[in-house]
C-alpha positions in Angstrom: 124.2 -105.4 190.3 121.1 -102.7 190.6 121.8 -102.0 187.1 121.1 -105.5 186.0 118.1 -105.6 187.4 116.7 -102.2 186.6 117.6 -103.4 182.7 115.8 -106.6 183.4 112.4 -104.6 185.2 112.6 -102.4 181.9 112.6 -105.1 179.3 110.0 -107.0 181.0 107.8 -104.0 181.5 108.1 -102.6 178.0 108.2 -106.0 176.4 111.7 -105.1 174.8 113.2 -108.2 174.0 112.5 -111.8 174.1 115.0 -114.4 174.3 113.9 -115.8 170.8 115.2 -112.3 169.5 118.0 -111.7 167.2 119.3 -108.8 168.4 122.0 -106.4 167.2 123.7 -103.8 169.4 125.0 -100.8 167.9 128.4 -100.4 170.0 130.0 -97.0 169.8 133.1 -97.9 172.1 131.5 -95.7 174.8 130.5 -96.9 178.2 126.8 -97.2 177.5 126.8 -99.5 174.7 129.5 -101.7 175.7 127.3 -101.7 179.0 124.3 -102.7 177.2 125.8 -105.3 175.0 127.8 -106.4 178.3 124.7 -106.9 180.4 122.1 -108.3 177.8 125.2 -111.4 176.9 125.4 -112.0 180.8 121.4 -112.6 180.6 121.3 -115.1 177.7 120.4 -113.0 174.7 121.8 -113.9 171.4 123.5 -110.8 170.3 125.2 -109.3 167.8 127.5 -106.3 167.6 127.6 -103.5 165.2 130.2 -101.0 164.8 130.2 -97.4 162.7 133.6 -96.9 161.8 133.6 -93.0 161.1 136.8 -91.8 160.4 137.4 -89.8 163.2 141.2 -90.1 163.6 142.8 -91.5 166.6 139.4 -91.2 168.6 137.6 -93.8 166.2 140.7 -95.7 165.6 140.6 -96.2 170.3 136.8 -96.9 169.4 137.0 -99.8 167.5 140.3 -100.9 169.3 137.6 -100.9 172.9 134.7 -102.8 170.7 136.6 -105.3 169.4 138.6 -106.4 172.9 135.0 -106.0 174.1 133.5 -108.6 171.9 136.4 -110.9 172.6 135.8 -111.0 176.0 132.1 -111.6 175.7 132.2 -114.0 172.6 129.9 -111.8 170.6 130.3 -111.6 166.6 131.0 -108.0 165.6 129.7 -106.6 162.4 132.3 -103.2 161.4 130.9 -100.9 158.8 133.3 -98.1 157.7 132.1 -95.0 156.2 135.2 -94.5 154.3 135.4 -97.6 152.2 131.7 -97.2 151.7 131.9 -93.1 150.9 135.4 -92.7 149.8 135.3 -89.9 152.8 135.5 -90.1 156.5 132.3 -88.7 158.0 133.8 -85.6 159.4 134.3 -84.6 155.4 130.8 -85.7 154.7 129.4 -83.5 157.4 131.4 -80.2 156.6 130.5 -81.0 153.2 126.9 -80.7 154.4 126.9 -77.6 156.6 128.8 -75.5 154.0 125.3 -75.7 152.6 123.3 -75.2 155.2 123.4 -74.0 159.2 123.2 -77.8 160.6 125.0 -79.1 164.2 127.4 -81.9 164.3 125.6 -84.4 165.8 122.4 -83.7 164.0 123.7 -84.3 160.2 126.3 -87.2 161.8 122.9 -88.7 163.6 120.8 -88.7 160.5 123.3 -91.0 158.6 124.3 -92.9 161.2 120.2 -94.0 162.1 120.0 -94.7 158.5 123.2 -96.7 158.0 122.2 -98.6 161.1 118.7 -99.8 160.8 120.1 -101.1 156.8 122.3 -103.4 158.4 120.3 -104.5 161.0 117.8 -105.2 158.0 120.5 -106.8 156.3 121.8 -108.9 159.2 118.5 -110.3 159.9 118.0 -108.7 163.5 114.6 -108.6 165.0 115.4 -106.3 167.2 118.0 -102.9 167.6 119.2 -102.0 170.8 120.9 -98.8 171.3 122.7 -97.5 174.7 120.6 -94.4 175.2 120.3 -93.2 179.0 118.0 -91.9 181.2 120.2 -88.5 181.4 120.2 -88.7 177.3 116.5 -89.4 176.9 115.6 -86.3 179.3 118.1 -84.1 177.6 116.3 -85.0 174.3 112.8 -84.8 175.5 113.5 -80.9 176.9 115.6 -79.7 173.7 112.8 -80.9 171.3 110.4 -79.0 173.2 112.6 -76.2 174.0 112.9 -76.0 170.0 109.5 -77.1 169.3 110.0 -80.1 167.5 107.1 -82.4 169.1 106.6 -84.9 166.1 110.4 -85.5 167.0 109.7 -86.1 170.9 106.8 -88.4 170.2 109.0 -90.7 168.9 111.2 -91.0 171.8 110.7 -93.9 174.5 111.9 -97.2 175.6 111.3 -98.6 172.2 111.1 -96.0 169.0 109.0 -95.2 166.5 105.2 -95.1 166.2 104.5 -97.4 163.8 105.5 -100.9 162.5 106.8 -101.6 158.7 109.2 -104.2 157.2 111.7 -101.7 156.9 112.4 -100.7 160.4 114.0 -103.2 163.0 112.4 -102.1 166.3 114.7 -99.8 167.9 114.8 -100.4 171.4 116.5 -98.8 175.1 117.2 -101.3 177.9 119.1 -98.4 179.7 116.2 -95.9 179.5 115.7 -95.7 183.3 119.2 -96.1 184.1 121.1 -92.7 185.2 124.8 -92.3 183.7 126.6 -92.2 186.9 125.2 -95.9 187.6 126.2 -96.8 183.9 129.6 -95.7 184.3 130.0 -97.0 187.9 129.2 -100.5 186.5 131.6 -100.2 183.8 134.3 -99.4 185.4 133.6 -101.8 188.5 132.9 -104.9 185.5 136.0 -103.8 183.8 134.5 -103.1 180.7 136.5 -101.7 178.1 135.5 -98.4 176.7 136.4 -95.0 175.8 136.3 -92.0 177.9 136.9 -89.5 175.7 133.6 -88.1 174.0 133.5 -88.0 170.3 135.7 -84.5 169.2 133.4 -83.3 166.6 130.4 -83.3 169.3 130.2 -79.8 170.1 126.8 -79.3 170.4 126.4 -75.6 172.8 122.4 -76.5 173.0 122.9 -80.2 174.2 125.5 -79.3 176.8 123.2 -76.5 178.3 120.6 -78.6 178.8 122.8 -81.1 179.9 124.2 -79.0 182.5 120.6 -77.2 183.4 119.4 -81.0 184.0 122.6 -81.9 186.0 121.1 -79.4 188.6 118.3 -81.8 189.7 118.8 -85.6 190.9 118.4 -88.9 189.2 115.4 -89.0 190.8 113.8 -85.6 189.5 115.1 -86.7 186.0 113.6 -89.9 186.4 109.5 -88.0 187.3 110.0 -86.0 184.3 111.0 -88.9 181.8 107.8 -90.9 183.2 105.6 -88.1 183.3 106.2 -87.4 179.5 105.8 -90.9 178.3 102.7 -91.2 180.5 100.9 -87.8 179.6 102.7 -86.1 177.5 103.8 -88.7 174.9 100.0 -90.2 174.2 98.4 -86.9 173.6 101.2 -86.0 170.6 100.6 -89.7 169.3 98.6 -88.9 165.7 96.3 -91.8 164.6 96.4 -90.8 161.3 100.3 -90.6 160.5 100.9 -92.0 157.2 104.4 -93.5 156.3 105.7 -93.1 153.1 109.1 -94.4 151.3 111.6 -91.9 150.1 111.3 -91.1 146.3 114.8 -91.5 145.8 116.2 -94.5 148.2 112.9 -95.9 148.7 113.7 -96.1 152.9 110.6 -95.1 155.1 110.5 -91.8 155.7 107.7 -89.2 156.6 107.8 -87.3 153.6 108.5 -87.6 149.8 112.6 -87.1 149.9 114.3 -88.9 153.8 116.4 -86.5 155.3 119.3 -88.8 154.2 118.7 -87.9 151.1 118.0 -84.6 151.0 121.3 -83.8 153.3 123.5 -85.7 151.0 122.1 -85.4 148.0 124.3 -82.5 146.9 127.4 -84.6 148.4 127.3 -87.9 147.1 128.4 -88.6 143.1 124.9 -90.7 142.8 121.9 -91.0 144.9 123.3 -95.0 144.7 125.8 -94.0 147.7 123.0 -93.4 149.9 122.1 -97.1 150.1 124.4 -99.9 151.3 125.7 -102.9 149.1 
């Protein structure tokens, strides 16, 4: 159980959780955040689920079929929000619609929604806290492509728990399997029996990711591991602005960092009414 324990050291050390937390775990039907959500019932926390149901053919259709035997098994109410019903479009649609404007990868204009979509619910559902299943291999992949690219006020908000500042509109955002490596993660699984899906998302061809992901798969857990600290240590604190101001998008009114969220000014052109962009 080296996992288990490495989760536990990481929640106590970054003050994730606390046991009086209501906490909602966005569940994918991947390994990581049935593992998460797995782990964190088996240690007493009240937990939710919560479930994107994007449209994505038979892949989302085995997604959803894993979360819900998942939740079963562990007893946990599951929250499904489908992007359909609420769009009248699969997100696949919503995304081409997107990039026949402008030069945008897959995962980026999917991600933007989905981070969104998520923190609303977890706002509506009352959750104090937001766990995701982001792993050490994902966070050091991250960390190198924003710097690679140059996006530092993007890496500066990466960590165990996101986001630099506190307002009533975000739920805390936080990582229990940040110093966990994905070979352990999907050891566990399989060795727990947790249900999941193998198969990675088919619209997730991202050429930049999987170089660095392959670069990175070069050096051990453990080298991955030095970097990850070293950034949050000295890295991370220098890029940290004191002065960041937070303002609320013009046209959704969510927090955003400028006058229009990127939300909205993605999908502005592909929604009927700027109305779609919010959540009933």
């Amino acid at each position: 159980m080296h996992i288990v324990n490495k989760v536990k050291e990481t929640i106590e050390e970054w003050n994730l959780l606390s046991k009086k937390d209501r906490i909602l775990v966005a569940v994918s039907g991947g390994k990581d955040s049935a593992s998460v959500l797995y782990i964190l019932k088996k240690l007493g926390y009240n937990v939710e689920a919560l479930h994107l149901q994007l449209g994505v053919g038979v892949w989302s259709e085995k997604c959803l079929e894993a979360v819900r035997e998942l939740c079963k098994k562990l007893n946990v109410k599951l929250h499904i929000f489908d992007i359909k019903k609420t769009f009248g479009t699969p997100m696949c649609y919503l995304r081409n619609a997107v990039q026949s404007k402008q030069k945008l990868r897959n995962c980026h204009v999917c991600g933007v929604l989905k981070r969104q979509l998520i923190n609303k619910l977890a706002r509506k559902l009352k959750a104090t806290k937001l766990v995701t299943g982001h792993n050490l291999d994902d966070e050091a992949q991250t960390i190198l492509m924003n710097f690679l690219l140059g996006n530092l006020e993007v890496a500066k908000r990466t960590g165990p728990i996101s986001g630099l500042i506190k307002d009533k509109k975000f739920v805390p955002r936080v990582k229990p399997l940040y110093f966990c490596s994905e070979k352990d993660i999907l050891k566990f699984a399989l060795a727990e029996k947790i249900p999941f899906v193998k198969e990675a998302c088919p619209c997730s061809i991202d050429a930049f990711r999987r170089k660095v992901k392959e670069w990175l798969n070069h050096f051990s857990d453990k080298k991955k591991m030095k970097f990850v600290k070293f950034f949050l240590k000295k890295i991370k604190p220098k890029l940290e602005k004191k002065d960041f101001e937070l303002k609320y998008c013009k046209l959704c009114k969510e927090p955003t960092a400028k006058e229009i969220c990127k939300v909205c000014s993605l999908f502005k052109d592909v929604f009927e009414k700027v109305e779609k962009c919010t959540i009933a």
